[in-house]
C-alpha positions in Angstrom: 0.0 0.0 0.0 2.5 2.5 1.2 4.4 1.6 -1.9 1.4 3.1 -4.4 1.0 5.9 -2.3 4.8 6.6 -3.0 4.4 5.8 -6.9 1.7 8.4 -6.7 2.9 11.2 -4.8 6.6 11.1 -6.4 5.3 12.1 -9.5 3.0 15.0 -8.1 6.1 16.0 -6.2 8.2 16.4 -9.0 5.5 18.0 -11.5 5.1 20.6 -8.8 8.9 20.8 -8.4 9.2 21.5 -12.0 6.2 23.9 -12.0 7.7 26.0 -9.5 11.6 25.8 -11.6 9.8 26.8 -14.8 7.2 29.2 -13.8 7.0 30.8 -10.7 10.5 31.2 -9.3 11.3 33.1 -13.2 8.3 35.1 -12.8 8.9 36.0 -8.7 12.6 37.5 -10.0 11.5 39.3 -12.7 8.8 40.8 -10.7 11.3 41.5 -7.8 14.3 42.5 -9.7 15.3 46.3 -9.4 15.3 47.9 -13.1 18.3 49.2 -14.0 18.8 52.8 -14.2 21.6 55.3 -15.4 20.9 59.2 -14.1 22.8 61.1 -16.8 23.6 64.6 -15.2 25.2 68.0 -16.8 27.1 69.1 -13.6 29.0 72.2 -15.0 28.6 74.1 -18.2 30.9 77.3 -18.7 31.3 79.5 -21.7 34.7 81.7 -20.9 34.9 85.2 -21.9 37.3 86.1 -19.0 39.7 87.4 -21.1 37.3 89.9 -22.3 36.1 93.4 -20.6 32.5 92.4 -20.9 31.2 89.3 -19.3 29.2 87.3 -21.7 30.2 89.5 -24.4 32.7 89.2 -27.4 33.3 91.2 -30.5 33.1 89.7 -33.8 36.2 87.5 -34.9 37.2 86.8 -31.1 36.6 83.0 -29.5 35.3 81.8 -26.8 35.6 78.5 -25.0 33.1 76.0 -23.6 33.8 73.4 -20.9 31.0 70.6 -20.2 31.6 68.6 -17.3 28.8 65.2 -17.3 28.2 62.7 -15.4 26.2 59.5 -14.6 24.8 59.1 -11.4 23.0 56.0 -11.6 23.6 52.7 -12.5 25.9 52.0 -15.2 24.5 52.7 -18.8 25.6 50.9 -21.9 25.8 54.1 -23.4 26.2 58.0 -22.9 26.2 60.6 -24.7 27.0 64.4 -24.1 26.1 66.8 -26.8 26.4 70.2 -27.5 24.9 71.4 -30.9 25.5 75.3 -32.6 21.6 76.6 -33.9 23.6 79.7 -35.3 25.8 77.7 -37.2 24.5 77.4 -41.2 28.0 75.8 -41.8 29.3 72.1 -40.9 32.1 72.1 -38.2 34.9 69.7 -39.7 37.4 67.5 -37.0 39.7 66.8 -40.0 40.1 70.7 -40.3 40.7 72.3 -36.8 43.3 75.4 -37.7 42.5 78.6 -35.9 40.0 79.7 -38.0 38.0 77.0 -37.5 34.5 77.5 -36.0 34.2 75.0 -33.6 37.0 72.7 -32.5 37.9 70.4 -29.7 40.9 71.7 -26.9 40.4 68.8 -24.7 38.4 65.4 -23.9 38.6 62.8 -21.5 35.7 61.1 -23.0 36.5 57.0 -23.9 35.5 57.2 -27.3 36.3 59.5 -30.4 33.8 62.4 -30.5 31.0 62.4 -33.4 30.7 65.5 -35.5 27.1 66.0 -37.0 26.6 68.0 -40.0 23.6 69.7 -41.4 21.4 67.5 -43.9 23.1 63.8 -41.6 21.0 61.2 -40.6 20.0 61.9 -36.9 18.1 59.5 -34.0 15.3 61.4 -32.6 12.7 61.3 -29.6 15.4 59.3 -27.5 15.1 56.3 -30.0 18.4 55.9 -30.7 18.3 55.5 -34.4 14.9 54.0 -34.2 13.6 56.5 -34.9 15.0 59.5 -37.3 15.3 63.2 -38.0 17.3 64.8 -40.7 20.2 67.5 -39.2 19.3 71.2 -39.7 22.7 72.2 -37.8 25.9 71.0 -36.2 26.6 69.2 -33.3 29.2 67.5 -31.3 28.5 64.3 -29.5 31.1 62.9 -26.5 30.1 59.5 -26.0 31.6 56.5 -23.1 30.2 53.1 -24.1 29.8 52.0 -21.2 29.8 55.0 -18.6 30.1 54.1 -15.3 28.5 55.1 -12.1 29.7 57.9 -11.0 32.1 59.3 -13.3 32.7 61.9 -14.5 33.6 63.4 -17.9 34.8 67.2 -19.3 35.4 68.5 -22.7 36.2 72.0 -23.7 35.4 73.6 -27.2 37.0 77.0 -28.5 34.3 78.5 -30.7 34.3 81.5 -32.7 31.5 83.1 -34.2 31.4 84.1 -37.5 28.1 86.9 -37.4 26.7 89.1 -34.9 23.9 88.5 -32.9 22.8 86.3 -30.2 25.1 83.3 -30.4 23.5 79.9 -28.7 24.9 76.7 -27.6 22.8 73.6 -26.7 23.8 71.0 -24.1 21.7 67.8 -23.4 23.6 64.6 -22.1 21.4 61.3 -22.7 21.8 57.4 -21.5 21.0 54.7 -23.8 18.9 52.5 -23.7 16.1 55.3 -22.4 13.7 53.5 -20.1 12.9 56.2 -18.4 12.4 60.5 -17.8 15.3 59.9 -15.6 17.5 58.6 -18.8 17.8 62.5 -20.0 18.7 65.5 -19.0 17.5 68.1 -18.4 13.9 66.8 -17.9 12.4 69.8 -19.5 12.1 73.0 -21.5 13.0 73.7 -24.9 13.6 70.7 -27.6 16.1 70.5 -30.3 16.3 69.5 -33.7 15.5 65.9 -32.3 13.1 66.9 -30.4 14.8 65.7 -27.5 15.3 68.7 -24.0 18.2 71.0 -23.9 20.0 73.6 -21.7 20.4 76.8 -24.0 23.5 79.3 -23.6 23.7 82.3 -24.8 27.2 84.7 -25.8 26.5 88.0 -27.6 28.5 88.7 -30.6 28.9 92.5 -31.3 31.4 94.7 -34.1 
């Protein structure tokens, strides 16, 4: 007798054993298990006209140079990018040409990978799809990229830019992690878009004679 029950109940033992394995315990991590997030931060953005006599003014044909310090403050993202992108600017900015009449180039970077120069009329990701999604380029932009960027560090690079008309001159700053799960996987949160319709931090240097 005892020997049928045991026939019996092994079997139900080890269907529920197997239930559990294949279905529930899978389920109870996935449900439990903390999403991973990257918090991509601009810490510092500076545009340095201390050698001139009037802050946050230059004359036409002087430079100017901007240092973006970025970070991640979150979990560690597959990838992050800072950018910076020049509305003004109805010409493409060139890395294979950086002499000093050159309208934008790169001083400095600490970033891991090479930086991306964007030209007007490129092939752009928009909406924070990555490249799912796509735009066409109206203007230049720079993008400093770490693939992956770490918690917690921290990254700088410094343009020298010199405007070429007068006017209200504007840089753009956004930094963004990849893959975006989240509001959190942007910064800033708000305000005005850009050509990617993606949230920026505007800065602004008037250009006079």
């Amino acid at each position: 007798m005892s020997t049928i029950i045991l026939i019996i109940i092994i079997p139900v033992l080890l269907a529920v054993f197997f239930a559990f394995s294949l279905y529930f315990y899978p389920h109870l991590y996935l449900s439990t298990r903390q999403v991973s997030q990257a918090l991509p931060k601009i810490i510092n953005v500076n545009l340095n006209t201390s050698s001139l006599s009037d802050i946050g003014n230059l004359h036409l044909g002087e430079s100017f140079v901007v240092t973006i310090t970025s970070a991640n403050l979150g979990d560690t993202a597959d990838i992050q990018i800072a950018s910076v992108s020049f509305p003004n600017i109805t010409v493409n900015i060139d890395e294979n040409n950086a002499n000093e009449n050159e309208i934008v180039s790169v001083l400095h970077h600490n970033f891991t990978q090479s930086p991306v120069f964007i030209s007007e009329g490129d092939e752009i990701g928009s909406e924070y799809t990555g490249l799912s999604k796509t735009t066409i380029a109206k203007y230049p932009s720079i993008e400093f990229y770490n693939s992956p960027w770490a918690t917690n560090a921290f990254y700088e690079a410094q343009l020298q830019v010199k405007p070429v008309s007068e006017g209200d001159f504007v840089v753009f700053v956004k930094v963004v992690a990849l893959p975006h799960t989240t509001n959190l996987s942007h910064y800033p949160a708000g305000g005005i878009r850009d050509q990617q319709q993606e949230f920026v931090n505007a800065y602004h240097i008037t250009v006079g004679k």
